[in-house]
N, CA, C and O atoms as a GROMACS GRO file, in nm:
protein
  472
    1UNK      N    1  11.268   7.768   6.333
    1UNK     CA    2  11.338   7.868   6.411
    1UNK      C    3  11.244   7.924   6.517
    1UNK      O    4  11.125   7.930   6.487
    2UNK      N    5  11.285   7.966   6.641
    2UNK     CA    6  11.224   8.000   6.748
    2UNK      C    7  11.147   8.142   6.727
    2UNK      O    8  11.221   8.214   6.660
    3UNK      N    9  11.058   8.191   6.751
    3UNK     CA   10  10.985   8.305   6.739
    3UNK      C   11  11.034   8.424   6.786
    3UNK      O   12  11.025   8.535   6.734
    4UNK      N   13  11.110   8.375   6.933
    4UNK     CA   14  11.182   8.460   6.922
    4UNK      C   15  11.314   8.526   6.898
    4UNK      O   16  11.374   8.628   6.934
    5UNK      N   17  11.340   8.388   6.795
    5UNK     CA   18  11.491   8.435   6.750
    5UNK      C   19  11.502   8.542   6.609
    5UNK      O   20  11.589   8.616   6.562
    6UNK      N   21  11.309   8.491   6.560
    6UNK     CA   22  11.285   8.606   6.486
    6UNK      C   23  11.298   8.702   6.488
    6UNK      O   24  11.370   8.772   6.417
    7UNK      N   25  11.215   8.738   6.592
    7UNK     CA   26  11.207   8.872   6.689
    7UNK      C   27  11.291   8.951   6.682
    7UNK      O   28  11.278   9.067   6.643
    8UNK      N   29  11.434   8.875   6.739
    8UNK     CA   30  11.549   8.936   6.790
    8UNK      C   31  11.621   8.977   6.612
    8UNK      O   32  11.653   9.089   6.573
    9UNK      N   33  11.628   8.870   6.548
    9UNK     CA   34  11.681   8.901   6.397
    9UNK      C   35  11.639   9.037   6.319
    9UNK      O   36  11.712   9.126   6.276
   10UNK      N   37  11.498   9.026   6.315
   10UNK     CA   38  11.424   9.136   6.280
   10UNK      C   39  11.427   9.303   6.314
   10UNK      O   40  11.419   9.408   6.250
   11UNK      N   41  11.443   9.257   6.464
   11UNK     CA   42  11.501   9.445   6.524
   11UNK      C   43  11.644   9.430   6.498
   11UNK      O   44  11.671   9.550   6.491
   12UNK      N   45  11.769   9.363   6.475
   12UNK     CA   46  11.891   9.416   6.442
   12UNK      C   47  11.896   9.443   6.280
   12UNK      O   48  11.984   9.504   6.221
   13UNK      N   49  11.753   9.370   6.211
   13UNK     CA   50  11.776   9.443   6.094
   13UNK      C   51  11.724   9.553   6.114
   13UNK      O   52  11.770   9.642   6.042
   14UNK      N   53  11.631   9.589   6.195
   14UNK     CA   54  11.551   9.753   6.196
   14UNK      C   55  11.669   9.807   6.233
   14UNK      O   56  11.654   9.926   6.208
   15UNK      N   57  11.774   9.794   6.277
   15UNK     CA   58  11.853   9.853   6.371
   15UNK      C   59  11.965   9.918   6.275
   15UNK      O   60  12.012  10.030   6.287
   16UNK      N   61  11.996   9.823   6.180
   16UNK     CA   62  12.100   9.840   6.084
   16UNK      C   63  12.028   9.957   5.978
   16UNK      O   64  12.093  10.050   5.930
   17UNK      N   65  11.891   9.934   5.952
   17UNK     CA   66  11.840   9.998   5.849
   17UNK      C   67  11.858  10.161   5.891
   17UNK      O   68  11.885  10.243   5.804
   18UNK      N   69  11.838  10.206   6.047
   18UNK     CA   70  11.804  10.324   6.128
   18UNK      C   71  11.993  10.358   6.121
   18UNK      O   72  12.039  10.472   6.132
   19UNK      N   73  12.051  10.272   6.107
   19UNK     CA   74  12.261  10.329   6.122
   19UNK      C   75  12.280  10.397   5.966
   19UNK      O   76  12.348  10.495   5.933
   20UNK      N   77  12.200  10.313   5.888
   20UNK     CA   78  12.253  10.332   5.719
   20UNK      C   79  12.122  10.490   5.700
   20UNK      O   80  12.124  10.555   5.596
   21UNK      N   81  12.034  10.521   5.801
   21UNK     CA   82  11.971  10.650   5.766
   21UNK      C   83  12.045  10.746   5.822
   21UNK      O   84  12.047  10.855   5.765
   22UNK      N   85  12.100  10.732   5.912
   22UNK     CA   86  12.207  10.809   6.040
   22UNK      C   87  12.349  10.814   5.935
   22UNK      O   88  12.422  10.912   5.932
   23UNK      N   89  12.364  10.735   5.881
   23UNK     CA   90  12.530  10.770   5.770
   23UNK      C   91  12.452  10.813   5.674
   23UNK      O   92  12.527  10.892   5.617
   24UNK      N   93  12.351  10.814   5.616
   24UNK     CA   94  12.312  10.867   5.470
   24UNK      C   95  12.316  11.032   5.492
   24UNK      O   96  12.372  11.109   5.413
   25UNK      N   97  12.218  11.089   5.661
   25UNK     CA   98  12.210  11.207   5.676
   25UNK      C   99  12.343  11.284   5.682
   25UNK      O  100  12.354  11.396   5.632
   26UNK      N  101  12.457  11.210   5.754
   26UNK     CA  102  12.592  11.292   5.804
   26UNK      C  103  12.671  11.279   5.648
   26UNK      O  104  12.775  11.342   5.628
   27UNK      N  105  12.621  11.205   5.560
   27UNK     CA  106  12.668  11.195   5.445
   27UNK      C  107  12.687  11.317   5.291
   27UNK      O  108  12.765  11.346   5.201
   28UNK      N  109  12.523  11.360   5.362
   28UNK     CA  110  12.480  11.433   5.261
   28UNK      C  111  12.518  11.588   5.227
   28UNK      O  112  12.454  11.672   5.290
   29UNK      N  113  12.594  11.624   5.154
   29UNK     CA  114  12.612  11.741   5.090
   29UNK      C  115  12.510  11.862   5.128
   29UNK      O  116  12.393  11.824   5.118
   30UNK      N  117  12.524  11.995   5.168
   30UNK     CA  118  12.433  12.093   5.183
   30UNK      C  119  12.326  12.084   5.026
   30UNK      O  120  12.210  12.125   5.020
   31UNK      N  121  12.396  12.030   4.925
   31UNK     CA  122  12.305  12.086   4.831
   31UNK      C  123  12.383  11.999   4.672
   31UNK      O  124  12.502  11.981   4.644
   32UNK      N  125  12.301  11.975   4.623
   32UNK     CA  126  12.347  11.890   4.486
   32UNK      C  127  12.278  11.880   4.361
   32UNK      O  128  12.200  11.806   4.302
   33UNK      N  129  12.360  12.019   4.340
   33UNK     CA  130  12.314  12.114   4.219
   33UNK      C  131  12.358  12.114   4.079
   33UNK      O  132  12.340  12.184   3.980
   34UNK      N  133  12.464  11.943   4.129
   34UNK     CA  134  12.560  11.941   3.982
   34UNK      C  135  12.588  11.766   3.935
   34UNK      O  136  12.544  11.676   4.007
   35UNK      N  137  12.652  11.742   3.833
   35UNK     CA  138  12.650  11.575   3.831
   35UNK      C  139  12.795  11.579   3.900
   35UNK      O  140  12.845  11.467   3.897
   36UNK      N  141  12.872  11.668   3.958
   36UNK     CA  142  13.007  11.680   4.017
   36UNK      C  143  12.987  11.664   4.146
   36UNK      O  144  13.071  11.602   4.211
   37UNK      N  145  12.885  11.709   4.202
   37UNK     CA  146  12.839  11.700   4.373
   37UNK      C  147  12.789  11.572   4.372
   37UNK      O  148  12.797  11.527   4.486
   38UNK      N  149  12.740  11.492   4.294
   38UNK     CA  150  12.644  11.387   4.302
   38UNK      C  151  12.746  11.239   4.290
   38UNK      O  152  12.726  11.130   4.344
   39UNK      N  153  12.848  11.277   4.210
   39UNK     CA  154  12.970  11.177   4.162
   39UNK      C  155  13.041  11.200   4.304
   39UNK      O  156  13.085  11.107   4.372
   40UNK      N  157  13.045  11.293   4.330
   40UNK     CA  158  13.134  11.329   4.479
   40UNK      C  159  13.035  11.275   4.606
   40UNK      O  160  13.098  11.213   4.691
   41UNK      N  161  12.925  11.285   4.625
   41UNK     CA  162  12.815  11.166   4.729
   41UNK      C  163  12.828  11.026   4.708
   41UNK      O  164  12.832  10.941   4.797
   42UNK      N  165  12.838  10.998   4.526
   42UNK     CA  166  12.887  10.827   4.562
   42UNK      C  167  12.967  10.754   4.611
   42UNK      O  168  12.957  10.639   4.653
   43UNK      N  169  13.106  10.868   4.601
   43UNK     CA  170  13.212  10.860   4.691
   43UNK      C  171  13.236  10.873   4.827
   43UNK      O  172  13.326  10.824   4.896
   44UNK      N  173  13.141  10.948   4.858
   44UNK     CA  174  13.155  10.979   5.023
   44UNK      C  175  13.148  10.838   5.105
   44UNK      O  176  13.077  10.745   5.068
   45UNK      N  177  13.230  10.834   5.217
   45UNK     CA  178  13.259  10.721   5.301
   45UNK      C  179  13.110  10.706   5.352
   45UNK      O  180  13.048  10.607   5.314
   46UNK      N  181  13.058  10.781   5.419
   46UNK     CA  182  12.918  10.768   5.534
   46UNK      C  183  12.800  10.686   5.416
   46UNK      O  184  12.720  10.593   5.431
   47UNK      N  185  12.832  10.761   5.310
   47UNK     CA  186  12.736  10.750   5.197
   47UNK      C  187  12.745  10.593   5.170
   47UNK      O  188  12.635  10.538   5.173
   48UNK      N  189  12.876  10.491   5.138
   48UNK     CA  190  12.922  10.394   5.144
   48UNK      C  191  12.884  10.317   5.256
   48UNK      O  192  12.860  10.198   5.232
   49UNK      N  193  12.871  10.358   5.387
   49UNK     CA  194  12.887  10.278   5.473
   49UNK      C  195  12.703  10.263   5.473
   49UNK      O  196  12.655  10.150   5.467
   50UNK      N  197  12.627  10.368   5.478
   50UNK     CA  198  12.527  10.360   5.485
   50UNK      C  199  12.455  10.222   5.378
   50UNK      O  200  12.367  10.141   5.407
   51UNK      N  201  12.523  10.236   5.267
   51UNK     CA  202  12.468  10.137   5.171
   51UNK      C  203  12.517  10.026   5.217
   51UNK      O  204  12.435   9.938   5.193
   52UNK      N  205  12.620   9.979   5.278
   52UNK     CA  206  12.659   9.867   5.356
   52UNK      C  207  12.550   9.825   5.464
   52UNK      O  208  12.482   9.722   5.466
   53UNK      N  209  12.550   9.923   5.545
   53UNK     CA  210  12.452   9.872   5.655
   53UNK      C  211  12.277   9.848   5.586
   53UNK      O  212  12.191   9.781   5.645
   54UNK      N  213  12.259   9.907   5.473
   54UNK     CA  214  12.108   9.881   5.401
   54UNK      C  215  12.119   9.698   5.400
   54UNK      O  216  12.055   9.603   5.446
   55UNK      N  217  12.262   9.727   5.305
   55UNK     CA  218  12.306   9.571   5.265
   55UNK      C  219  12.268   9.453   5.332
   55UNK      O  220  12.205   9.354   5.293
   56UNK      N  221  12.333   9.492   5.470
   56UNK     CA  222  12.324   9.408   5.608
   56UNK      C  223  12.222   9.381   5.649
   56UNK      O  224  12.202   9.265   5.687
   57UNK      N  225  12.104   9.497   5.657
   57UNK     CA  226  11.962   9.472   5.689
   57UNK      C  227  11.924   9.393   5.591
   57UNK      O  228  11.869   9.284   5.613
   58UNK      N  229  11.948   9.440   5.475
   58UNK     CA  230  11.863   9.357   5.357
   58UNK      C  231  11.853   9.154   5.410
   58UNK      O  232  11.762   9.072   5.411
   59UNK      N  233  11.986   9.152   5.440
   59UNK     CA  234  12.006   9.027   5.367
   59UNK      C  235  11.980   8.980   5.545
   59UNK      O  236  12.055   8.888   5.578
   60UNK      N  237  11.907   9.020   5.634
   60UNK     CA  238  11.877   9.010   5.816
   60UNK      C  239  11.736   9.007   5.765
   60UNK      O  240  11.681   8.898   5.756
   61UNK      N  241  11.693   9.080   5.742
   61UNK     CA  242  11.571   9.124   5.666
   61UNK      C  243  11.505   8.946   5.620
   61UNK      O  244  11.434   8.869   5.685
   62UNK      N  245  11.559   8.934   5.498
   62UNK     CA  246  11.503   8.846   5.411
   62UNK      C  247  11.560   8.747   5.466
   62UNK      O  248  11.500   8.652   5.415
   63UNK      N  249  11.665   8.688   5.563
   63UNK     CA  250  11.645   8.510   5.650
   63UNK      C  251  11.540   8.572   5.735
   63UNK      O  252  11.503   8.474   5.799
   64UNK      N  253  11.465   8.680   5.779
   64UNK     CA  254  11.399   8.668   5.916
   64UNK      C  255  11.235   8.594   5.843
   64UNK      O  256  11.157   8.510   5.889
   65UNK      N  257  11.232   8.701   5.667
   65UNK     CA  258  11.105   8.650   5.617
   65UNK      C  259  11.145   8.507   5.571
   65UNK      O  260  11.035   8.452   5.566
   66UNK      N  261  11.221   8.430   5.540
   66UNK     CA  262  11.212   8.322   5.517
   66UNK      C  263  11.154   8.214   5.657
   66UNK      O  264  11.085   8.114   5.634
   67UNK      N  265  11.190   8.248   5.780
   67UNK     CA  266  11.163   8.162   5.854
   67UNK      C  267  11.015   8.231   5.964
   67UNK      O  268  11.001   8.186   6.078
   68UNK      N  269  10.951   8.305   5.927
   68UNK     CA  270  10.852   8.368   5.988
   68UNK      C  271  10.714   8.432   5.876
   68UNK      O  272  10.732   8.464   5.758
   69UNK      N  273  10.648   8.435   5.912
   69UNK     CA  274  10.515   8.518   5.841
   69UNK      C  275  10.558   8.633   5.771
   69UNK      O  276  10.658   8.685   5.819
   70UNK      N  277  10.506   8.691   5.660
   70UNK     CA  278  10.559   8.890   5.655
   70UNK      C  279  10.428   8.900   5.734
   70UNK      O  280  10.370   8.840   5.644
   71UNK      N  281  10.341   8.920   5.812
   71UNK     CA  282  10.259   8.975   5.880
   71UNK      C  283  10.324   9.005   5.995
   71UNK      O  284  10.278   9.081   6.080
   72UNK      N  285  10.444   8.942   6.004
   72UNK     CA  286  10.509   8.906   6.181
   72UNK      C  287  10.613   9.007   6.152
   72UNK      O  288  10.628   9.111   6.217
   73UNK      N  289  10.700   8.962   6.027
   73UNK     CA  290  10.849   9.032   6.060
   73UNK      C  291  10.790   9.163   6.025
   73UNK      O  292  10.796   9.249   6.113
   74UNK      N  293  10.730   9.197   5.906
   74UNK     CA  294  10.732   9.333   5.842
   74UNK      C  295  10.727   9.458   5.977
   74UNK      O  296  10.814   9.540   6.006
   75UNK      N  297  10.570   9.430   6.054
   75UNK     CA  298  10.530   9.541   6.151
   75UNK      C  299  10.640   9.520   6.241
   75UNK      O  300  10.649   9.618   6.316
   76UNK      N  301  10.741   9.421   6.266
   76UNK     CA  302  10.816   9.433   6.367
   76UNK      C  303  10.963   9.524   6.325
   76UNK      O  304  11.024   9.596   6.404
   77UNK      N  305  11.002   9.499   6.173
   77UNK     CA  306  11.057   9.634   6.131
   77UNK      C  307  11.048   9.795   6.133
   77UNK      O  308  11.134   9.883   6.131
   78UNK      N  309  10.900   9.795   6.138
   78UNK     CA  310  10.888   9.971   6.174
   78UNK      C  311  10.949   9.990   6.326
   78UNK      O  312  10.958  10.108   6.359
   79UNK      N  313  10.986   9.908   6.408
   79UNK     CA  314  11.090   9.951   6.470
   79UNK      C  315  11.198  10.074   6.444
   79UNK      O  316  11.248  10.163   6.512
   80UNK      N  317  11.205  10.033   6.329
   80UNK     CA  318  11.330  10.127   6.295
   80UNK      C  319  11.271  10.248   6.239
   80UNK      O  320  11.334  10.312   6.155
   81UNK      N  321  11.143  10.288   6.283
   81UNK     CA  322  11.158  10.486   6.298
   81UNK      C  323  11.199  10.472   6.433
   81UNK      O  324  11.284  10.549   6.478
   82UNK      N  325  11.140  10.369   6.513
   82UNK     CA  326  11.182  10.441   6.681
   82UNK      C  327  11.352  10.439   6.662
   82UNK      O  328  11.418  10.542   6.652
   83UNK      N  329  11.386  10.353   6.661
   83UNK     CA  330  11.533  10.361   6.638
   83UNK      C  331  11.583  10.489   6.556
   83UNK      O  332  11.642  10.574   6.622
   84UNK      N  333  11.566  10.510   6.424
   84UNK     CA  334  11.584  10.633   6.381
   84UNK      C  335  11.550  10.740   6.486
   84UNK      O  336  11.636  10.790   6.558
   85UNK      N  337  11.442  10.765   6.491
   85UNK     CA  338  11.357  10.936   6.594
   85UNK      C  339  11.482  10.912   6.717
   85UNK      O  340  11.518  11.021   6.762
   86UNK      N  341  11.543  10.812   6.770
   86UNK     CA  342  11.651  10.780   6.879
   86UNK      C  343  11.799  10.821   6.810
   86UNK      O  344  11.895  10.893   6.839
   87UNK      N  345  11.768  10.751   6.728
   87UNK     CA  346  11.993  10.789   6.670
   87UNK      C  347  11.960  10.983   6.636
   87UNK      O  348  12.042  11.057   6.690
   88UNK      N  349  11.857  11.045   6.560
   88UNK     CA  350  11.874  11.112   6.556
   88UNK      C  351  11.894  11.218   6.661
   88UNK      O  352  11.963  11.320   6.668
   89UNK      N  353  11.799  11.149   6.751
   89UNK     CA  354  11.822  11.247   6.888
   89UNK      C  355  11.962  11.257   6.934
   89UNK      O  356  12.016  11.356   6.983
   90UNK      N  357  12.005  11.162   6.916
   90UNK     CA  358  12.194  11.107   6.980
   90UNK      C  359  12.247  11.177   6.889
   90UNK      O  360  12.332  11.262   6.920
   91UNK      N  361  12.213  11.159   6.770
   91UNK     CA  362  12.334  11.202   6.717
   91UNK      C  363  12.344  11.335   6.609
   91UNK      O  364  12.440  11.409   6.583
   92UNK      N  365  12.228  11.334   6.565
   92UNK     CA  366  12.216  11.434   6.461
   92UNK      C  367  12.166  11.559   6.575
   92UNK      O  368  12.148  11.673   6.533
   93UNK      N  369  12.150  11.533   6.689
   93UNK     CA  370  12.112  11.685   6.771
   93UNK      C  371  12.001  11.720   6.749
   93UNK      O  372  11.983  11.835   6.788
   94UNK      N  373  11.876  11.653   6.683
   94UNK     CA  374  11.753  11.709   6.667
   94UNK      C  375  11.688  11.698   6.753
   94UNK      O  376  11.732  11.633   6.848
   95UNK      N  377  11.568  11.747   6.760
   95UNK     CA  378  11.478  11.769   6.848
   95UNK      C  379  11.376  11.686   6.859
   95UNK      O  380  11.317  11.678   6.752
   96UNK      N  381  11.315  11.599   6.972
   96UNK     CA  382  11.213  11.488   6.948
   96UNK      C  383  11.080  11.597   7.038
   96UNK      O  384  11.084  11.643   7.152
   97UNK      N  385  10.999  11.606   6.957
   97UNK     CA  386  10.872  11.671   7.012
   97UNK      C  387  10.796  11.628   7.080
   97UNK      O  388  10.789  11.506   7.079
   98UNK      N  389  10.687  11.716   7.190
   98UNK     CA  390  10.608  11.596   7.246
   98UNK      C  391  10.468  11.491   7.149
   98UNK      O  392  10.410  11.388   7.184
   99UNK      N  393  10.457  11.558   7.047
   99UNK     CA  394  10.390  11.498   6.963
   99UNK      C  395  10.439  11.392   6.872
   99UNK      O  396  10.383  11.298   6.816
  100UNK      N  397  10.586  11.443   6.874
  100UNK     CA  398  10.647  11.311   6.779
  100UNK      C  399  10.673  11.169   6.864
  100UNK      O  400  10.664  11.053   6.824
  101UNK      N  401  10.719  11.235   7.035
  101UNK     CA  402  10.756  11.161   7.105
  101UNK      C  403  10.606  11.043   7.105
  101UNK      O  404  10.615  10.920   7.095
  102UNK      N  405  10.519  11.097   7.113
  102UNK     CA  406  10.354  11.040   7.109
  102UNK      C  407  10.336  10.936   6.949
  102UNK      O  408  10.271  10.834   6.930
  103UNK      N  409  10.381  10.977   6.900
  103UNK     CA  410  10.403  10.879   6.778
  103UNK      C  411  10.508  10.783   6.798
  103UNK      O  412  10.516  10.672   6.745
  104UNK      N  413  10.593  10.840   6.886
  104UNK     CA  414  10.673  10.723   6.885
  104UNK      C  415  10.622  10.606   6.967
  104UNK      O  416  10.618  10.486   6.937
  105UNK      N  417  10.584  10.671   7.084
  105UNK     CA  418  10.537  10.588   7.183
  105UNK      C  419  10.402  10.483   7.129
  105UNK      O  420  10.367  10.385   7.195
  106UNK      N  421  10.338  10.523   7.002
  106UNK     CA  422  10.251  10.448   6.961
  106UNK      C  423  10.246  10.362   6.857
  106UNK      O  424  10.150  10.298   6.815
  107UNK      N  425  10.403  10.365   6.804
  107UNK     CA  426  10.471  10.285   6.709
  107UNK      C  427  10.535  10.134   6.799
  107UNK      O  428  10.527  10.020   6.753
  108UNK      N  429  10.597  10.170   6.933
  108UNK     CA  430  10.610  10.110   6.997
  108UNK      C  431  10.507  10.051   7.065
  108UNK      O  432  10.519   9.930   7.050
  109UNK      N  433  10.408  10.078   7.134
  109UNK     CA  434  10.259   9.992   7.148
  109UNK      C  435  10.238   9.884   7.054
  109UNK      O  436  10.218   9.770   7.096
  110UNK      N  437  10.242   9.913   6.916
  110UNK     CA  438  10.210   9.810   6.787
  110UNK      C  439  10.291   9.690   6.782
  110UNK      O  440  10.262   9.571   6.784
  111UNK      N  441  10.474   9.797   6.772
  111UNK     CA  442  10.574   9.682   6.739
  111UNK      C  443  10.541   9.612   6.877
  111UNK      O  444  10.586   9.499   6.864
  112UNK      N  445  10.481   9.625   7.008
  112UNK     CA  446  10.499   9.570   7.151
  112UNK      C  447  10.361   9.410   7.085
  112UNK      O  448  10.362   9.288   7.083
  113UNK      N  449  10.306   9.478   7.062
  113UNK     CA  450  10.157   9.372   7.045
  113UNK      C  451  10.188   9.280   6.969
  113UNK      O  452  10.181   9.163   7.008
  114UNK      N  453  10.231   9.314   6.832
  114UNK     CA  454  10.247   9.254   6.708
  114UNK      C  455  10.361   9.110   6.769
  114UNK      O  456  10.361   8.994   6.729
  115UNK      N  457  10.436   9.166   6.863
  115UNK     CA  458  10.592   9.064   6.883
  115UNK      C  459  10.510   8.987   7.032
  115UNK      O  460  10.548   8.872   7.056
  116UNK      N  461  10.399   9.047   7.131
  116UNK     CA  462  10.385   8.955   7.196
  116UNK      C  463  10.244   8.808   7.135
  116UNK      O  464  10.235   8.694   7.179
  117UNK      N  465  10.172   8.866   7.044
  117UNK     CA  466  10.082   8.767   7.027
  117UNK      C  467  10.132   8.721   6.925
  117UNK      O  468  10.047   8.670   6.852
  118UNK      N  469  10.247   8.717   6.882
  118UNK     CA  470  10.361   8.616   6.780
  118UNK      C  471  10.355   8.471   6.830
  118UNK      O  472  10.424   8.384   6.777
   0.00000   0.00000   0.00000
């Protein structure tokens, strides 16, 4: 398989993994203080969908390590904080700092290196 079809496989699993953290958060209950709140989260749709999209990565995930190094795919998965620190900005309304933004930007340097001397 082409290196960079890895590549490309690998960030839509980072990508899926960063959707199923984005439904886990809009999922989650203020507080789960009972086995009634907790039976009521297994049920929740976001909560469901989120474990779907884990699913999806999982199984993107493991054809990308079958046909590539884990030295290659793994670091090219931490993609998915930038992706996360991004959906959350979109969507959860949080706040990206200039220090976090600086982490991000240096998560991206790595995943940039790691995918060009592939």
């Amino acid at each position: 398989m082409s290196i960079y079809l890895v590549i490309f496989i690998t960030l839509i699993a980072a990508l899926a993994a960063s959707s199923a953290q984005i439904l886990f958060k809009g999922g989650m209950a203020k507080s789960l203080s009972g086995i009634r709140e907790i039976i009521a989260l297994l049920k929740n749709k976001r909560i469901l969908l989120g474990v779907g999209a884990y699913a999806v990565s999982l199984a993107i995930y493991l054809y990308a390590l079958k046909s590539a190094p884990l030295s290659l795919v793994y670091p090219l998965f931490a993609s998915s904080f930038i992706f996360t620190a991004l959906f959350s900005f979109a969507f959860l309304k949080e706040k990206i700092t200039l220090v976090r933004l600086a982490g991000i930007l240096l998560v991206f340097v790595g995943v940039m290196v790691i995918g060009i001397t592939a």
